[in-house]
N, C-alpha and C positions, 0 to 999 in steps of 0.2 A: 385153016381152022374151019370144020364142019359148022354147020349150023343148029346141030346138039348141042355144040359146046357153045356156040355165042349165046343159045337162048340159055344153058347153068349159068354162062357168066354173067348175064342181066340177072336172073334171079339171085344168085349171090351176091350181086351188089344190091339190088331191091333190099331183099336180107336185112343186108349191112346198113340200109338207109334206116330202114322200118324201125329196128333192133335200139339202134342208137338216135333217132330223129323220134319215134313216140315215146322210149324209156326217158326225155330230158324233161325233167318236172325240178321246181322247186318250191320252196314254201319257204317266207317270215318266220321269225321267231312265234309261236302262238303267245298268245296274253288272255288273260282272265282277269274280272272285274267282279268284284263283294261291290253289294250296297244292301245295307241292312233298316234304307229308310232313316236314320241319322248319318250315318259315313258310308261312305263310298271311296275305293281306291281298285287300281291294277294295280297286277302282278305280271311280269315277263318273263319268258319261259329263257331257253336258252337259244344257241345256233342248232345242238343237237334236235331240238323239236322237244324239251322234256320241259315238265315245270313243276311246281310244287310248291305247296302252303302248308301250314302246319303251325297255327296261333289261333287268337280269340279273337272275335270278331264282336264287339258291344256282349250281346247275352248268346252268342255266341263260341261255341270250340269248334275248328275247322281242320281236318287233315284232308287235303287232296295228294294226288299224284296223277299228270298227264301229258300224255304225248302226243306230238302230231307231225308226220313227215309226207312228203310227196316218195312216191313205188312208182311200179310199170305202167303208165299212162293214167294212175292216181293220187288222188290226192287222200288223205287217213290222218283221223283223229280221233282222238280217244280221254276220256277221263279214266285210267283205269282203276282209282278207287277214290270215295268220296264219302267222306262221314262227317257227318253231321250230330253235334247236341246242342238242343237249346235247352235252357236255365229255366229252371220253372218257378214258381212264385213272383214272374214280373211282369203276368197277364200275357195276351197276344204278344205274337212275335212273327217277324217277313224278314227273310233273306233270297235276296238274288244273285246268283252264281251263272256268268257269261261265259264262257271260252269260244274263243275263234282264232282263226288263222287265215291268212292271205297266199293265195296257191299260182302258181304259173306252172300252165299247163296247155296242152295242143287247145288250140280251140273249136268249138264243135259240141253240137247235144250231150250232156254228160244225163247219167242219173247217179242219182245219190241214193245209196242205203242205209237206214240208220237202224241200230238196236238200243234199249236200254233195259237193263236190269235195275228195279230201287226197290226198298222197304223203306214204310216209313212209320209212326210211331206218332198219337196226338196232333196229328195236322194231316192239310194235304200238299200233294207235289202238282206241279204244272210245267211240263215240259215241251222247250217248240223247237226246231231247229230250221234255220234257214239261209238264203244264201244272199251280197250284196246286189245280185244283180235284182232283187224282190220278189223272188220265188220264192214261200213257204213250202218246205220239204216235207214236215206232217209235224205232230204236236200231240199231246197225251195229255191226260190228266185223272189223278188216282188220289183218293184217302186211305188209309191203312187196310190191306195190310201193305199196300204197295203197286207197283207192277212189272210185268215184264212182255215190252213189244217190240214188233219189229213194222217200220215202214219204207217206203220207198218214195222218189220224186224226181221231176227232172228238169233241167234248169238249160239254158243255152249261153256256154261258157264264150266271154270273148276273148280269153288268153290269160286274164288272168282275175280272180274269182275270190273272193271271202266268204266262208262258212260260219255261221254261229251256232252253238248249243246255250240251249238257256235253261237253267232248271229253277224255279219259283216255289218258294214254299213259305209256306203259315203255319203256326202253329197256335192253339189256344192254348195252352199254359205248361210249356215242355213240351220236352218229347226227341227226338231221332229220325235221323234218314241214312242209308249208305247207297251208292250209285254207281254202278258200271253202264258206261256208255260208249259206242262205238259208231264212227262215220267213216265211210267212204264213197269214193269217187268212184265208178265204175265207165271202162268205153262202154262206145254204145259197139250194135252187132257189126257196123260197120267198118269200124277201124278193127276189131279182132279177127273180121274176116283176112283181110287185106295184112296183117301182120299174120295168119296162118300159112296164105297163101308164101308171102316171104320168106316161115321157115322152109314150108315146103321145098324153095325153091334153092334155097340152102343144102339141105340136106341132099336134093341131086345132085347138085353142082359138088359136093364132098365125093356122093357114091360114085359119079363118072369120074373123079381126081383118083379115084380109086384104083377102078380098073383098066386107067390109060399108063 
């Protein structure tokens, strides 16, 4: 055996390391907590990462849908829709809507990227997202008509990591909100270099399998 072929077959096994040793993420069931400042309760999502509310809450109608799974060396969560009405004629009104999830994942500088889409209607929103380790990821806040941001943050994961979304709102006597939000884990440049270099090393190790 040349020594072409011993350095494809280290990179092919590299490959095989990288491929399957950074793609092993998992994630908790996600849960979400209402507190309307009288009652407060969770909700649990499922194994799949999905969750979902769809009742009243004091003065109160709530429809969510969301999900949250660990990908290729991330962790991803999401509210993907979120509406909101409050009852009007019963003065002021605050409801707080939590979601997080607990992630196992390589450990190592992560950042996180978060977007959210909301309108909101006779109040305002206040939204923050952050992680257990005490890193604030960034935070927002808007009165009608709404908004739409995107931030970023970075936190230093020890293996295994909780994320929260939090969205706060008031309202003075009625009113509406709807919310698309999205979070992810992202590697840093380091680990994607080192898993490029592995396809790379891959794809020789195929091309010489080739033409031997």
């Amino acid at each position: 055996m040349n020594r072409s072929a011993i350095k494809c077959m280290f990179f092919g096994a590299l490959s095989v390391f990288l491929i399957f040793g950074v793609m092993q993420g998992a994630n908790a069931a996600p849960t979400i907590s209402f507190d309307d400042g009288n009652t407060s309760f969770t909700v649990a999502g499922d194994i799949f990462g999905n969750i979902a509310y769809n009742a009243s809450i004091g003065d109160f109608s709530v429809d969510l849908t969301g999900t949250s799974y660990p990908s290729l060396k991330m962790g991803q969560m999401s509210l993907n829709a979120l509406d909101i009405t409050a009852a009007s004629g019963v003065g002021p009104l605050q409801l707080t809507i939590t979601l997080w999830d607990t992630f196992l994942l390589t450990p190592g500088p992560k950042t996180v990227f978060e977007s959210i889409k909301a309108s909101i209607t006779g109040g305002d929103i206040d939204f923050i997202v952050w992680t257990d380790t005490g890193d604030v990821i960034g935070s927002a806040l808007s009165g009608p008509p709404g908004l739409n941001t995107f931030f970023a943050g970075d936190f230093d994961n020890p293996g295994t990591f909780t994320i929260y979304e939090q969205v706060h709102m008031t309202f003075d006597d009625g009113g509406s909100a709807n919310f698309d939000t999205f979070t992810e884990v992202v590697p840093e440049p380091g680990t994607l270099m080192l898993l490029g270099v592995g396809l790379a090393g891959l794809g020789l190790f195929r091309m010489r399998r080739k033409k031997s």
